[in-house]
DSSP file (Angstrom, degrees, kcal/mol; ACC not computed):
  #  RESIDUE AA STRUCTURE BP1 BP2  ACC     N-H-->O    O-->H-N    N-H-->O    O-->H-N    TCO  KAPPA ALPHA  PHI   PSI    X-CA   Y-CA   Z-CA
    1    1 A X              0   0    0      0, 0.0     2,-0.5     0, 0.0     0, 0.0   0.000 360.0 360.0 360.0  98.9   -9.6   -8.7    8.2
    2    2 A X        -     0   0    0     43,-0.0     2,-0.4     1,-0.0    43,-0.1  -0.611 360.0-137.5 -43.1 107.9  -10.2  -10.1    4.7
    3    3 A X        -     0   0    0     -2,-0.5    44,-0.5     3,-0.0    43,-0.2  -0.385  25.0-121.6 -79.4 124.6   -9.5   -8.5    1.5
    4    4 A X        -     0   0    0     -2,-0.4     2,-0.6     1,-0.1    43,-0.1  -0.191  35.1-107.1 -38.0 158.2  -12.3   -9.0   -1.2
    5    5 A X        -     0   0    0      3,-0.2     2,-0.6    41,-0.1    -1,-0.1  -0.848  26.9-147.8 -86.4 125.5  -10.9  -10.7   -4.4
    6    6 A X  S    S-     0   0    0     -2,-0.6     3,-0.1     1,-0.1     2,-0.1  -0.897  81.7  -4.3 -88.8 119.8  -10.7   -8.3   -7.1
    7    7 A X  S    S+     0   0    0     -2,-0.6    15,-1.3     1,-0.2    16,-0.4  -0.147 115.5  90.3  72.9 -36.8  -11.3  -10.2  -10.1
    8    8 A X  E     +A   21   0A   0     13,-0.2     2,-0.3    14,-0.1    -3,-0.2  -0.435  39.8 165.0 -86.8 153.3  -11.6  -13.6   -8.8
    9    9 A X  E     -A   20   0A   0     11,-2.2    11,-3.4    -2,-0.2     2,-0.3  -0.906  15.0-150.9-167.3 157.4  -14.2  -15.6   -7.6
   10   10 A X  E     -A   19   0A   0     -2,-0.3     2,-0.3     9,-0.3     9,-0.2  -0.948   5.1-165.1-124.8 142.1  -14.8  -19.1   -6.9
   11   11 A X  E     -A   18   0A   0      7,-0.6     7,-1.8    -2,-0.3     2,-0.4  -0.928  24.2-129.6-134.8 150.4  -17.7  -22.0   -6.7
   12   12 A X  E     +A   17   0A   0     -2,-0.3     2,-0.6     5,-0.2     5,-0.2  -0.936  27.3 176.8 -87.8 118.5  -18.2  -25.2   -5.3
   13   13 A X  E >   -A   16   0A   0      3,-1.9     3,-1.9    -2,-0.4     2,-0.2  -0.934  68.9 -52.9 -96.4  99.6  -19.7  -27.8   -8.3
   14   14 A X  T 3  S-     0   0    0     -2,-0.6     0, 0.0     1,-0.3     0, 0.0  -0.723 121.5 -24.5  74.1-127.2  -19.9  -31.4   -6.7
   15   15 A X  T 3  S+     0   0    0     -2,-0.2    -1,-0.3    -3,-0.1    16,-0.2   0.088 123.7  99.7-112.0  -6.4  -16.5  -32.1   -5.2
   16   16 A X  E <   -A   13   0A   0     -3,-1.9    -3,-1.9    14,-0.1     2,-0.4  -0.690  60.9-148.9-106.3 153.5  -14.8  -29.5   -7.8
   17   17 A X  E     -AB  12  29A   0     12,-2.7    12,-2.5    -5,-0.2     2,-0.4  -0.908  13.1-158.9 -92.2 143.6  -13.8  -25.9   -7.1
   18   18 A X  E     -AB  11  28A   0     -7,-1.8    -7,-0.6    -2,-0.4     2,-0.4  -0.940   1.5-161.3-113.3 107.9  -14.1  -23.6  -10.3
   19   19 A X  E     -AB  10  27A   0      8,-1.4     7,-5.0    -2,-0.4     8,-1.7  -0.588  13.5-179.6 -80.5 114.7  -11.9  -20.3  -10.2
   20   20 A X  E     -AB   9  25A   0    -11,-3.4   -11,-2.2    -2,-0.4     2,-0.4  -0.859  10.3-160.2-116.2 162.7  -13.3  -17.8  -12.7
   21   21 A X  E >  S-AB   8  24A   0      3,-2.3     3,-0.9    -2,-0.3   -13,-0.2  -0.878  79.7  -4.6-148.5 132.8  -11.6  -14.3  -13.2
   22   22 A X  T 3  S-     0   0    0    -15,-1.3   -14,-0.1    -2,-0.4     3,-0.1   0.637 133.2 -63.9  63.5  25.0  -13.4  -11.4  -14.8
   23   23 A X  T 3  S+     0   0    0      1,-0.4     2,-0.4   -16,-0.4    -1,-0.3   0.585 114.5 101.9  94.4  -8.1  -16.1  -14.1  -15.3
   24   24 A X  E <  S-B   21   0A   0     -3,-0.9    -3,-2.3     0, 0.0     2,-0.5  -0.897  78.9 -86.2-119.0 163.3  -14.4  -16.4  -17.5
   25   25 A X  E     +B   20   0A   0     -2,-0.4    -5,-0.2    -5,-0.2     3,-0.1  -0.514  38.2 171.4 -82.5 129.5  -12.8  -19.9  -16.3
   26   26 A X  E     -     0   0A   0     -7,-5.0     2,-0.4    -2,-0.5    -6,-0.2   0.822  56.7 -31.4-112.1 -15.5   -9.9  -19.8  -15.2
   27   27 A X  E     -B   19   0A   0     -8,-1.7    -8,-1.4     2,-0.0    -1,-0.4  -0.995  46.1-128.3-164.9 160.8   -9.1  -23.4  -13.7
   28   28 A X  E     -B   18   0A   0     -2,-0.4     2,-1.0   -10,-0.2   -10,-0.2  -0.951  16.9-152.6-126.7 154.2  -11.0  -26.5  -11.8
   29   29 A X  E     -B   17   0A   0    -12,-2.5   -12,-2.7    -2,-0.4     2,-0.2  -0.878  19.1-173.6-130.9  94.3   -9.7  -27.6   -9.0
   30   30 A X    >   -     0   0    0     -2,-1.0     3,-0.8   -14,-0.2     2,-0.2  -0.769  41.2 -22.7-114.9 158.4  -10.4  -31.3   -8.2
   31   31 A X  T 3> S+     0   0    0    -16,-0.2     4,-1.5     1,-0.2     5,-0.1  -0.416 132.2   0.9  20.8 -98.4   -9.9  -34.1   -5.2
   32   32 A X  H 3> S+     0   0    0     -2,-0.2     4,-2.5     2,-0.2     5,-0.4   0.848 137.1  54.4 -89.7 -28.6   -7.0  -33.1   -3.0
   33   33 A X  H <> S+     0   0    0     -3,-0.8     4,-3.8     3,-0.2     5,-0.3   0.992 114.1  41.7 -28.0 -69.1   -6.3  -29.8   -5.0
   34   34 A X  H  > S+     0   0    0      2,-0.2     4,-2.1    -4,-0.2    -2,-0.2   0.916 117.2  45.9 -79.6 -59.4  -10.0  -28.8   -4.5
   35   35 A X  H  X S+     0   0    0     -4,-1.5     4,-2.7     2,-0.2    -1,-0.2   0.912 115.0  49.1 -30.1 -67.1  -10.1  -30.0   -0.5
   36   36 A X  H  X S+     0   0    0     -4,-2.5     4,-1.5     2,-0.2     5,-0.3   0.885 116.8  49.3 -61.7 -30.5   -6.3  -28.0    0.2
   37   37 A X  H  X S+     0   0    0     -4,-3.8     4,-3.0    -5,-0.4    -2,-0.2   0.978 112.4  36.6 -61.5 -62.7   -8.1  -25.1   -1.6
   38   38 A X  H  < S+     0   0    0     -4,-2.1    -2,-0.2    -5,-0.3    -3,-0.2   0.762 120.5  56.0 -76.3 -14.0  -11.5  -24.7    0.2
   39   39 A X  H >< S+     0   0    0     -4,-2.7     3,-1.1    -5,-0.2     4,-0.3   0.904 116.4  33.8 -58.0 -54.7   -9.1  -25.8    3.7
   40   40 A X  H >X S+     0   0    0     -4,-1.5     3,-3.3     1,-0.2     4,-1.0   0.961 110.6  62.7 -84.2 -40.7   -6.4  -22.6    3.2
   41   41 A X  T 3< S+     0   0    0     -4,-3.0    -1,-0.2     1,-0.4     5,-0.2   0.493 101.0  56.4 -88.1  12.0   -9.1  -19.8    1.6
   42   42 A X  T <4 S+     0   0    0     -3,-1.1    -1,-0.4    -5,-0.2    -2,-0.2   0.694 121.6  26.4 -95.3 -17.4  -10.8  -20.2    5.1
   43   43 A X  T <4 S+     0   0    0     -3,-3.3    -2,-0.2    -4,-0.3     2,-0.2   0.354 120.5  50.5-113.1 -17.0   -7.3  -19.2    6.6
   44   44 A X  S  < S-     0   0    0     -4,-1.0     2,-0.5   -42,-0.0     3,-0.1  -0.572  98.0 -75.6-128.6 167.3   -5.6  -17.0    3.8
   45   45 A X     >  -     0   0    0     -2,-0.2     4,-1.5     1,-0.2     3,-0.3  -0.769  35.6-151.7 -93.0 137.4   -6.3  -14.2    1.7
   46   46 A X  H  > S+     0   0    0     -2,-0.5     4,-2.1     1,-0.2     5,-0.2   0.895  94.1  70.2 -75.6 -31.7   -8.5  -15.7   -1.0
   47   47 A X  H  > S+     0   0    0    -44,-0.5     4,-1.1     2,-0.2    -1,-0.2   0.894 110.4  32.6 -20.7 -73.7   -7.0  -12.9   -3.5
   48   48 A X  H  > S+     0   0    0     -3,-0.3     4,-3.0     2,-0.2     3,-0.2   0.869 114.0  60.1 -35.1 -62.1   -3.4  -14.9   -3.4
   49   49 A X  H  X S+     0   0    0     -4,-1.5     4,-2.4     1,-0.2    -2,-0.2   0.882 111.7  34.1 -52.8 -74.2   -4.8  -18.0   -3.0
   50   50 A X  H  X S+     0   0    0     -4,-2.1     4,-0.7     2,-0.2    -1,-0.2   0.482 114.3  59.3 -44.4 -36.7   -6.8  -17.8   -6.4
   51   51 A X  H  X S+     0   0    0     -4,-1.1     4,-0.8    -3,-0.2    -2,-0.2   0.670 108.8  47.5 -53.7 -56.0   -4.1  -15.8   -8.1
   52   52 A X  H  < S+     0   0    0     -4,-3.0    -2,-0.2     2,-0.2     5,-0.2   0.951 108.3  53.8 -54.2 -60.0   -1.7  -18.8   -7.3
   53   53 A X  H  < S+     0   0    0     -4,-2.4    -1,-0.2     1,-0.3    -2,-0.2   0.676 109.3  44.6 -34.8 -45.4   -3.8  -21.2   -8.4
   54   54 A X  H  < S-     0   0    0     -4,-0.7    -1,-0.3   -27,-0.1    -2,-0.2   0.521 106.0-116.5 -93.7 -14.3   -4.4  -19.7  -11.7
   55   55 A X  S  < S+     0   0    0     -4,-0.8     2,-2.2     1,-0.1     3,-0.4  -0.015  78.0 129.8 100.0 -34.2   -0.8  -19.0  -12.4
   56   56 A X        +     0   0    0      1,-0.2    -4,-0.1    -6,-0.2    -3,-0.1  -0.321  47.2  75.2 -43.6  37.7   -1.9  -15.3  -12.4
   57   57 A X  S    S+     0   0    0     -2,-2.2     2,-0.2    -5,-0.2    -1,-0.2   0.343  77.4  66.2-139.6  38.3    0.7  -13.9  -10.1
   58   58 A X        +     0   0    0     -3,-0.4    -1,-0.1    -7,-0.1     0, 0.0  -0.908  39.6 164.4 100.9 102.8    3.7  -13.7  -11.7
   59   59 A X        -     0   0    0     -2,-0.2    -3,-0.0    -3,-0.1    -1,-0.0   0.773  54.7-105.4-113.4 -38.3    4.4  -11.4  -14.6
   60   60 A X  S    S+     0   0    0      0, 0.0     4,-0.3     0, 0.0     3,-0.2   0.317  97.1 101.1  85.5  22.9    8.6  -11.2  -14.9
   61   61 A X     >  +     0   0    0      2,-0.1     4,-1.5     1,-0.1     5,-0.2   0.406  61.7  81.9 -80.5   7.2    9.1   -8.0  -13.6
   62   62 A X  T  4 S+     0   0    0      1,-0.3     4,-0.4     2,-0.2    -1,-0.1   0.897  93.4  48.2 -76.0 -32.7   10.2   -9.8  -10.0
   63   63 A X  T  > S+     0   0    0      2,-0.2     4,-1.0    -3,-0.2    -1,-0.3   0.640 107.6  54.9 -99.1 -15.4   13.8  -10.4  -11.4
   64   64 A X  T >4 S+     0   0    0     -4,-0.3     3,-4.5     2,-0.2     4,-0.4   0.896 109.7  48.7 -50.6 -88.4   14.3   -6.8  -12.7
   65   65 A X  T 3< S+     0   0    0     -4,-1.5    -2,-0.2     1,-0.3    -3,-0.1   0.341 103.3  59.4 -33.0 -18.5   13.5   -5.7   -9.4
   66   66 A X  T 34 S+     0   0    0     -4,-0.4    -1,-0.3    -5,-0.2     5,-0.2   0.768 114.6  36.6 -62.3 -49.7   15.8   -8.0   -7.7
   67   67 A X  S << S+     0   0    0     -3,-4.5    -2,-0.2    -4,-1.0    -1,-0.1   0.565  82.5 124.0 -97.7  12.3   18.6   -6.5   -9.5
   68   68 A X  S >> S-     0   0    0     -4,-0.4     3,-1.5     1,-0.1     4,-1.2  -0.185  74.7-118.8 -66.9 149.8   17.3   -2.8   -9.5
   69   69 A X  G >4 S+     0   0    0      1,-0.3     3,-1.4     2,-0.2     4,-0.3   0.965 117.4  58.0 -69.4 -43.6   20.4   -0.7   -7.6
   70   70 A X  G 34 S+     0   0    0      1,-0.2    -1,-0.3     2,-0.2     4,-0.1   0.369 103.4  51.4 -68.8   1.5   17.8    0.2   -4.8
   71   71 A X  G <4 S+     0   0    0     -3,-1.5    -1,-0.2    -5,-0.2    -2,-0.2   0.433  96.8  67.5 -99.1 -30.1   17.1   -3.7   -4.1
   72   72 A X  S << S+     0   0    0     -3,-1.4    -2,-0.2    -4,-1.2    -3,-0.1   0.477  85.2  69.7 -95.6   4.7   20.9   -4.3   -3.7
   73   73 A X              0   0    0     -4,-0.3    -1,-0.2     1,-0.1    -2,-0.1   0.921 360.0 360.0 -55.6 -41.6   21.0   -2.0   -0.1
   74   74 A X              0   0    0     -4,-0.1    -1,-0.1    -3,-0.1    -2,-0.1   0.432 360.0 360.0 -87.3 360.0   18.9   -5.1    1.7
């Protein structure tokens, strides 16, 4: 089961991938980039995938939340 991308979407142009979110561009993805992309988003959730790519999954809340007192049980 795949999850749709929310916000993302992707196209093949030539040999390049182009990753838009909300419709604007957000990166191009060319030779072995653009090949290891259109390999893993057959395999992977394309959501992540696309997210990664763009840099867009990462905010800085990750290292609050590391040190939040309910994070330091685990």
């Amino acid at each position: 089961m795949t999850k749709q991308p929310r916000g993302f979407a992707y196209r093949l142009v030539g040999q390049d991938v182009v990753i838009t979110h909300h419709g604007r561009r957000a990166t191009t993805l060319r030779g072995a980039a653009a090949d290891q992309f259109e390999a893993a988003v057959e395999n992977h959730d394309p959501q992540e995938l696309m997210a990664r790519r763009t840099g867009n999954y990462k905010h800085g809340n990750e290292r609050s939340a590391k040190n939040h007192p309910r994070s330091q049980r685990r």
